[in-house]
N, C-alpha and C positions, 0 to 999 in steps of 0.2 A: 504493500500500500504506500509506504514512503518511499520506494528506489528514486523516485528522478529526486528528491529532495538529497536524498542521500548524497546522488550521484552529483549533483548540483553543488553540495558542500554547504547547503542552507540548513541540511542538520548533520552533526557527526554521532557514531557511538561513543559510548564511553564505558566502562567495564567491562572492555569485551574479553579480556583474560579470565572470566564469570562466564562466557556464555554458554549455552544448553543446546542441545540438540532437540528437545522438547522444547512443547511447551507447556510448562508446569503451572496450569494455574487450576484453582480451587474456590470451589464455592461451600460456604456455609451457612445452614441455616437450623434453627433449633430444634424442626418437626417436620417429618411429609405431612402429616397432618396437619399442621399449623401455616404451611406456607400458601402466601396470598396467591391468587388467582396471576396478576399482574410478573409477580417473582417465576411461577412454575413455567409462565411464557416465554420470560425470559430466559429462565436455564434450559429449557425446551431447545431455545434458538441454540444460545451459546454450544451446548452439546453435538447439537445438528452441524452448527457451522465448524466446531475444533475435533468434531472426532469421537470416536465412543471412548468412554472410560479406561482406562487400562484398570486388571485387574491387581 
């Protein structure tokens, strides 16, 4: 999503000596039954668009 910024030098990385071959991100929330209608949408997406779970 950002290469031509990249490439451009309008943004750089920085800790890339850190960086993952994943990507490790996480959501939490305190209940499948407690979570709002609005939230399940969204991790719906998030899921859909990064990938199934690893186990």
């Amino acid at each position: 999503m950002i290469a031509p910024e990249l490439a451009s030098g309008a943004l750089v990385t920085v800790l890339d000596e850190f960086a993952v071959d994943e990507r490790p991100i996480h959501a939490l929330y305190q209940s499948p039954r407690h979570v709002i209608p609005r939230v399940r949408v969204f991790l719906d997406f998030a899921s859909a668009l990064l990938g199934p779970p690893r186990p």
